[in-house]
N, C-alpha and C positions, 0 to 999 in steps of 0.2 A: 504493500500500500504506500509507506511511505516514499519506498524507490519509485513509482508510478507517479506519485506528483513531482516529486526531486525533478524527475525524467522531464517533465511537461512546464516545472520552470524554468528547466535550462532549456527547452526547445526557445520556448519564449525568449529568450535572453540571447541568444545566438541571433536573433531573426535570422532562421532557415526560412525559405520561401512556402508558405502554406498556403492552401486552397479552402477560406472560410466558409463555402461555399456547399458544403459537401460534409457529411463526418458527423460525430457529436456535437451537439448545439455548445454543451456545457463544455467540453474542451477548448472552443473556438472564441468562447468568451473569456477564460482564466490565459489561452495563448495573448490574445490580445488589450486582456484587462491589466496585466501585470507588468507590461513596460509602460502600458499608457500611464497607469498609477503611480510606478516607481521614478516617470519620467516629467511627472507635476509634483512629488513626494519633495524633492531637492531644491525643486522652487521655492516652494511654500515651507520647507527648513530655513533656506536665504532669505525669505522673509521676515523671519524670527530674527532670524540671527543681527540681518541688517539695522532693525529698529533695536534689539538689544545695546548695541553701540554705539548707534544715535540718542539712544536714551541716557546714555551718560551724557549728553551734551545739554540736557536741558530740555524742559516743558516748549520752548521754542522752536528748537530742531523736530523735534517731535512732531510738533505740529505745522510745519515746512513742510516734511517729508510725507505726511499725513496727507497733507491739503493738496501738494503739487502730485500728488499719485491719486486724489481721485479725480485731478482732472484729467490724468496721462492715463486712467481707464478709457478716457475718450479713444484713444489711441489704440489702446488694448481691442478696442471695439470695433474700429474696420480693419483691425487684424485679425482676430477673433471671425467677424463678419467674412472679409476674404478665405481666409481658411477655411472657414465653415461652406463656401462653393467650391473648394478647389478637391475639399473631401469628397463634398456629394458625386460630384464629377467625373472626378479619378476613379472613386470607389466603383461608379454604374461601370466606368470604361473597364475595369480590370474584374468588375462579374461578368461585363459582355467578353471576357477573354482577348483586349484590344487595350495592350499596354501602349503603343505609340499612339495614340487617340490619348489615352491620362495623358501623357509625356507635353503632347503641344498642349493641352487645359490646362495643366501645370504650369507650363511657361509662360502662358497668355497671360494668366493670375499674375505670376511675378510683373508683367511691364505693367498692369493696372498699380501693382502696388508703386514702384516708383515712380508713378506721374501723382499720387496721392502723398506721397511720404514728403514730396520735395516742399510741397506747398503746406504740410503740416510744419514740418521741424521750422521754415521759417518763421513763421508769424507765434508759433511759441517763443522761440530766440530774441524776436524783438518786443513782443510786450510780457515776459516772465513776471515782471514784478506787477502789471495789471494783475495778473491770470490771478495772483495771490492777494490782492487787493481784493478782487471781483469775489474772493471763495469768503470773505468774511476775515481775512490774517491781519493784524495789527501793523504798527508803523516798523515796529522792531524785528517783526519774523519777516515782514515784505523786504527791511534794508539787511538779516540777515541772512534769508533763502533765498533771495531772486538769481543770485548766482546758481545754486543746486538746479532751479527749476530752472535755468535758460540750460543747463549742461543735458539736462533729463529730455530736455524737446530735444535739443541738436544732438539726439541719439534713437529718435524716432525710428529711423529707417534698421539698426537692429532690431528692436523690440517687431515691428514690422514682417521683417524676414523669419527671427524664429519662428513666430505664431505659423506663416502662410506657410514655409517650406515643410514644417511639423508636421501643418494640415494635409499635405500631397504626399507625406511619408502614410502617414494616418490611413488616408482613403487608399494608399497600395498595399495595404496590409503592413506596411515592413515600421511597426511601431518601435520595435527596437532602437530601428537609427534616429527615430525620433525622440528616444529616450536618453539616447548617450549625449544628442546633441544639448539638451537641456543641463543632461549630467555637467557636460562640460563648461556651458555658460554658466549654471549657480555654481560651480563646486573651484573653476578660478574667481569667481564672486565672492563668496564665502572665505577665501584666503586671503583675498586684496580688501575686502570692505576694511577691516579692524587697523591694515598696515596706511595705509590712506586716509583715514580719518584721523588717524596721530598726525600723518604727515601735513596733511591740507585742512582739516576741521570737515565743516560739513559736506562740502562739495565735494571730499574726496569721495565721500561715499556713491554719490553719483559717478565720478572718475570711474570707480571699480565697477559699476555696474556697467557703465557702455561698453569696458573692457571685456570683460566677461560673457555679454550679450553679442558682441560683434566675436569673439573668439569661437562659440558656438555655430555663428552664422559659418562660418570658415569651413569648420570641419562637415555643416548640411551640404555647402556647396561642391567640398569636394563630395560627400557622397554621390551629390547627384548627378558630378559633372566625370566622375572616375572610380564610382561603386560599382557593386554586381548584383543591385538589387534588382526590383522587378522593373522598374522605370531609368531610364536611361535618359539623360537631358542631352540633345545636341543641337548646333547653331540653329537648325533650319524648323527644331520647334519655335524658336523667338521670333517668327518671321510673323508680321501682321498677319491675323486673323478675324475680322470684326465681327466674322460671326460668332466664334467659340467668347472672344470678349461678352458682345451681348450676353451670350449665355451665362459666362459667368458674373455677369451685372443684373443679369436678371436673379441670380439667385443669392449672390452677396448682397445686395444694396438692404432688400430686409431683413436680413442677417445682422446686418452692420447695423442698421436701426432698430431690430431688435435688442441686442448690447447695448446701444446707446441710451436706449431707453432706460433701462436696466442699470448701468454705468450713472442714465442722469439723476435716478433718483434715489443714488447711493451719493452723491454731491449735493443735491439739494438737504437730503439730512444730514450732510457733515459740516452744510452750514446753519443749517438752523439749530446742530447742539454749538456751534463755534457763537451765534449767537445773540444763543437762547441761557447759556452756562457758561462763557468764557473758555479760555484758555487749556486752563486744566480739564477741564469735560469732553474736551476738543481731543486734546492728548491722551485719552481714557478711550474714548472710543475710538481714534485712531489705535492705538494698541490691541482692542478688542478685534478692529474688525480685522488687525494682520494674523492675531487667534482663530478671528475665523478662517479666513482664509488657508489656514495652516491646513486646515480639514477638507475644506471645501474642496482642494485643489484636486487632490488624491481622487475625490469621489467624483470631479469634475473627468478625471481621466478615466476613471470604467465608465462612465458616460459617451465619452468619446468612442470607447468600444463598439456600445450600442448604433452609435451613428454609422460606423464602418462597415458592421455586419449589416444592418438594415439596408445601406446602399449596394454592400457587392450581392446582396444576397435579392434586390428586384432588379440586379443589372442581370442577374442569373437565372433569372425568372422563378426563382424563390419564395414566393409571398410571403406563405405558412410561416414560413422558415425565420423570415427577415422579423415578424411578428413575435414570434416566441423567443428569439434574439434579446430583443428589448426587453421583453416581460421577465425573461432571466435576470437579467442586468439590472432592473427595475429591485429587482426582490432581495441579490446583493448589496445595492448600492443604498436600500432603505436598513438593511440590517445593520451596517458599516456606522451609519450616520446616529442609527441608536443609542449604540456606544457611545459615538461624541456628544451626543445631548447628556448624556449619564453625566460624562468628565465635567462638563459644561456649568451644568446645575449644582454640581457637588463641589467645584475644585477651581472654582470660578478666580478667588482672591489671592491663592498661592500660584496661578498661573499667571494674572497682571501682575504680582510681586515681584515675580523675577524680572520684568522690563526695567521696573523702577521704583522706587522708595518712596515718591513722594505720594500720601498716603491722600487724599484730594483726589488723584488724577489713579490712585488704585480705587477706590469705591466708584465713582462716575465707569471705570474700566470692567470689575468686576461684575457691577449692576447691567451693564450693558451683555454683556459674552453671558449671561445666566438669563436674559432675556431673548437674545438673537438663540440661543440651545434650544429653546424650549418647541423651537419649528422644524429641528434638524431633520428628522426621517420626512418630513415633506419636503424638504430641500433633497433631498437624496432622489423621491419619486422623479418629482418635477423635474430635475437638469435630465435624468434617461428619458423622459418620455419627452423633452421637447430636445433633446441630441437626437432622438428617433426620428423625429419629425421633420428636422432638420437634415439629415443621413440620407433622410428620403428624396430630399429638394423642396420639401414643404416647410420655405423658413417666414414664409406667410402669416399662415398661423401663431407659430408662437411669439410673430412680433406685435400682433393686434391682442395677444393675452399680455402679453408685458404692458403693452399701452395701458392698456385699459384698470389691470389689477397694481401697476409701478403709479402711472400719472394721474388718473382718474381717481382707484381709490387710496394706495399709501402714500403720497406727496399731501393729498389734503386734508388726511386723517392724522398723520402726524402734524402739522401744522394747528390742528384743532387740538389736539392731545396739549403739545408743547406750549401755546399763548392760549387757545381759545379757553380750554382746561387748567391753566396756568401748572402743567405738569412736567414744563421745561425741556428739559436733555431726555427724561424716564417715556415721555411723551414722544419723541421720535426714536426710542430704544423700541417699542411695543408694537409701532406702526410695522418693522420688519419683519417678525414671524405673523403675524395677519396676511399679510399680504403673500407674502412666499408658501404660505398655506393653501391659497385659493387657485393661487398657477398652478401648485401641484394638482388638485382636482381639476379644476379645467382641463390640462394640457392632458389630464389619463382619458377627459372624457374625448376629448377629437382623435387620442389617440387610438381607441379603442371602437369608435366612429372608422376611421377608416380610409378616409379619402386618401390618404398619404401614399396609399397603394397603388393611384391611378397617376401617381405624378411623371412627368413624360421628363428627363434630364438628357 
């Protein structure tokens, strides 16, 4: 028994080329749940680790780092967004058994992303210190982060690449190389954050991070440009396509406005606890949500699983198949997230402890991460069943569910909580698992509805 999985996570770990397509359901999700996992695991450690060292710098830095990352989810977001078609894409092409068809959708993605990156990184680089102005940041973290946040834009175009190129390893099945790539951005991340932030203060720590992030892009490109995986990138995939673009704008653009949505109304509450509580409550839940995230990320990658299977398996004319895929994944990824609501709830105050001492910004911290716990196995539902959706080419759907249960109901229900309730920071803690509760039932119900199966990619 125990040889039999040993066996099946080293197949994983090798990315030998597999056929998801075919075989045990539940093999096909543990091959490709476990580098996707182990490959957002190292992120979401460098996310800990990052604000751990920042935290010795002060309630300020903290809240720099805090403020300029939930607008650089913006960014996260048509990368995320792009990735999220280059998957769908790849993945049908390599169930229709038609790897150079993924290879040019792949490429096509990469030239959208640089005509989008170039025009991001600038107009972050030149108004930084608005961007931090505009989030609710004081005179003091604007005159002493605006550097961190112009280094953090004019690094866009990594953050950019890993996400998209992930997402094309992702929809080839070969999750592997998309895990080492990650490996290797946090894990030179993780070594330069602590030596750089001695040497430069706060901005080092962005230093380390474009380092790290662009070090990983390096090692994707040679995969793709001198690997022996199933996709093969060469000159004459980069040659204009306007159709396969279309196609991939057809299916990124609400994708990307999906995240955005998603991304905008995790910024609107990081300003209204910035405020609605000041400073310290600011720095409390920024810590909080890199706790959560710590979690999220992991469960966010057997999500991506789901997406992969679901797409190679209706390129393959799989329906049944691509469906019980998900509903697999679905039932791991809520059992996973259990646990962390357990930790969550129980171990809420010696987990903010460790970032930092000042005991203000640990209660606002603690009270927040034992609020955001209390929805976790619906966060677990919700991301497989709208990565399903999504895997399928149907990113439609969960971008009019995010509308509607992010903008509609938790921007105005926190707001009402935090002044109308006069319930402050506790009032946009509360508004989060509401909300993320409701997408998970929606998103199970469309998915189990069904259209997603007629989607033509």
């Amino acid at each position: 028994m125990f040889k039999k999985i040993f066996n099946i996570i080293k197949l994983s770990l090798n990315g030998v080329e597999q056929d998801y397509t075919a075989g045990s359901i539940r093999k096909a999700v543990i091959l490709l749940a476990i580098p996707m996992i182990l490959e957002l695991s190292l992120e979401s450690v460098f996310a800990l680790v990052d604000m751990f060292f920042v935290g010795k710098l002060g309630k300020n830095a903290i809240a720099t780092v805090g403020l300029t990352e939930s607008v650089i989810t913006l960014i996260y977001s048509i990368a995320i967004g792009l990735s999220t078609a280059a998957t769908a894409i790849v993945a049908r092409r390599i169930g229709e058994k038609n790897p150079e068809a993924g290879a040019v959708a792949g490429a096509q993605s990469l030239l959208i992303c640089f005509a989008i990156t170039i025009v991001i990184s600038t107009l972050g680089m030149v108004f930084a210190g608005n961007i931090l102005s505009l989030m609710g940041a004081n005179s003091t973290v604007v005159q002493d982060g605006a550097i961190f946040t112009r280094i953090m834009f004019g690094g866009s175009m990594a953050i950019m690449l890993l996400f998209l190129i992930n997402g094309i390893f992702r929809g080839a099945g070969d999750a592997a190389i998309a895990m080492k790539s990650l490996w290797i951005a946090s894990g030179i991340n993780i070594i330069l954050c602590p030596i750089f932030i001695y040497l430069f203060g706060l901005k080092g720590a962005a230093i380390a991070t474009v380092i790290g992030r662009s070090s990983g892009v390096l090692y994707q490109c040679y995969r793709l440009f001198n690997g022996k995986g199933i996709l093969k990138f060469k000159r004459h995939h980069f040659k204009f396509d306007m159709n396969i673009i279309k196609s991939v704008i057809k299916i990124a653009w609400p994708a990307t406005l999906q995240f955005i949505i998603a991304s905008g109304s995790w910024i609107a509450l990081a300003r209204l606890v910035a405020q609605t509580s000041g400073t310290a409550a600011s720095a409390g839940y920024q810590i909080a949500i890199r706790c959560v995230v710590f979690f999220i990320l992991p469960a966010w990658g057997l999500s991506n699983a789901a997406a992969t299977l679901v797409g190679q398996n209706l390129g393959a004319k799989q329906v049944q198949r691509a469906e019980e895929s998900a509903m697999l994944t679905a039932k791991y990824n809520a059992s996973f997230m259990a646990g962390v609501m357990i930790l969550f709830l129980f171990f809420a105050h010696p987990i903010v402890s460790f970032f930092t001492k000042d005991e203000a910004i640990i209660q606002y911290g603690a009270l927040s991460l034992q609020i955001f716990g209390a929805g976790y196995i619906f966060y677990g539902i919700g991301m497989v069943m709208t990565q399903a959706l999504n895997g399928a080419g149907d990113t439609r759907t969960p971008t009019i569910i995010n509308f509607v249960c992010f903008w509609v109901l938790q921007i105005p229900f926190a707001y009402f909580l935090a002044k109308g309730l006069d319930l402050k920071a506790t009032g946009a803690f509360l508004a989060t698992p509401i909300a993320e509760s409701i997408i998970a039932v929606v998103a199970f119900y469309y998915f189990k509805k069904g259209k997603w199966k007629e989607m033509k990619v």
